[in-house]
C-alpha angles and dihedrals in degrees: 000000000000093000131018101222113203129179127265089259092041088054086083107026119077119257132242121256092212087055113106094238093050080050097052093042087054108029106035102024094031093212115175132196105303105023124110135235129187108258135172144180117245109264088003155076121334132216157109126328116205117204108229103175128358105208132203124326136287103263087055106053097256120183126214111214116209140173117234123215114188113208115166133008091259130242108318119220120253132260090257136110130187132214108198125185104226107278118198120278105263094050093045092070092042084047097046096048100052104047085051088057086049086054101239113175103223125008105206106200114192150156129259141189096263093036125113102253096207091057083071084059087066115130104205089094086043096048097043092246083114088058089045102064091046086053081054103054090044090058090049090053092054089242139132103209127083126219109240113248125209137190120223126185095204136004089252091057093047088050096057099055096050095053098051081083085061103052085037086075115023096162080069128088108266118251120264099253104206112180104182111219131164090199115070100358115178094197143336124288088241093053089046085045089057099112093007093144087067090072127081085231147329133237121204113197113197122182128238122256097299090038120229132321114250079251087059091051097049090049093046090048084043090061100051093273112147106214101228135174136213095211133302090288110109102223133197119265093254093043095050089053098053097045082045103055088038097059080044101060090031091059086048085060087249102121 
């Protein structure tokens, strides 16, 4: 944990000692009163907490009281935003939890022709374990702020949605629009990034498991996409976002 995240109402109150964040405060960082640990609010500032009582055991419910300093804003989030064909479970939380650490702005999960349906059933958005492991990845990056997460039936419909921004201002530049694809690529993802900052954002659209239909690939390109490839390796889903979102930011000068 590099920094404990609370809610905007837990920011006040003492924490629990059998929470995972007071657990981790006491067991694994063995603060002690006095000491100080790095703290933040959800979608806010960031700062120091102090710890001003530590109060009763584990087994019996004890709090640890602690004053909050905010200090900065906190990281904000990049220009970026990621359509992902539903993975499978297991890799989604792998997946969710690393772009957050990356910093990516909103994560557009949907479904697509080749994709498993019944990976769309899944319960981990539905049960809050999805916006876990965001939370997660915030809280690895040392940030405050959590990327937005949406839910899409089918590629047109995610499209769609992203673009609205777009029309929304048309007197703006338009977004750089990125779909990764190992089949017809007209050029690399470096080469499209080349004057990426220019842009008000960028959206980077990576298939599921057995990639896009060439339907998918002419409606993406009909919409202003640049098929582009990462090499001649074929990549997991989750591999394939991550390497992706890294050339990306690196390209905007953010890591």
């Amino acid at each position: 944990m590099n920094i404990c995240l609370f809610n905007e109402d837990e920011i006040s109150r003492p924490l629990d000692l059998r929470d995972e964040r007071g657990e981790h405060i006491v067991k694994i960082l063995h603060k002690k009163e006095g000491e100080t640990f790095t703290a933040g609010i959800i979608g806010g500032q960031a700062g120091t907490a102090t710890i001003i009582k530590i109060e009763g055991s584990f087994k019996e419910g004890g709090r640890l009281f602690f004053d909050f300093k905010p200090e900065a804003d906190g990281k904000p989030l990049t220009k970026l935003k990621m359509i992902i064909g539903f993975p499978r479970p297991i890799q989604l939380k792998r997946l969710l939890r690393d772009i957050a650490g990356l910093g990516v702005c909103e994560v557009h999960l949907t479904g697509t022709e080749l994709g498993e349906k019944s990976y769309m059933q899944s319960t981990l958005v539905e049960k809050g374990a999805a916006y876990k492991m965001l939370l997660d990845g915030t809280v690895q990056a040392g940030s405050t702020h959590v990327p937005e997460l949406f839910l899409h039936k089918s590629l047109d419909e995610c499209v769609a949605k992203i673009l609205e921004e777009d029309r929304s201002a048309p007197d703006q530049p338009s977004p750089l629009l990125a779909a990764l694809d190992n089949r017809r690529p007209v050029c690399s993802l470096g080469q499209l990034m080349e004057g990426a900052e220019s842009h008000p954002f960028v959206v980077a659209a990576i298939g599921s498991e057995r990639g896009w239909t060439d339907r998918e690939r002419d409606f993406l390109e009909e919409k202003g996409f640049t098929l582009c490839g990462m090499g001649e390796r074929i990549l997991r889903t989750e591999t394939a976002a991550t390497v992706a979102g890294s050339i990306i930011l690196s390209q905007l000068g953010i890591i």
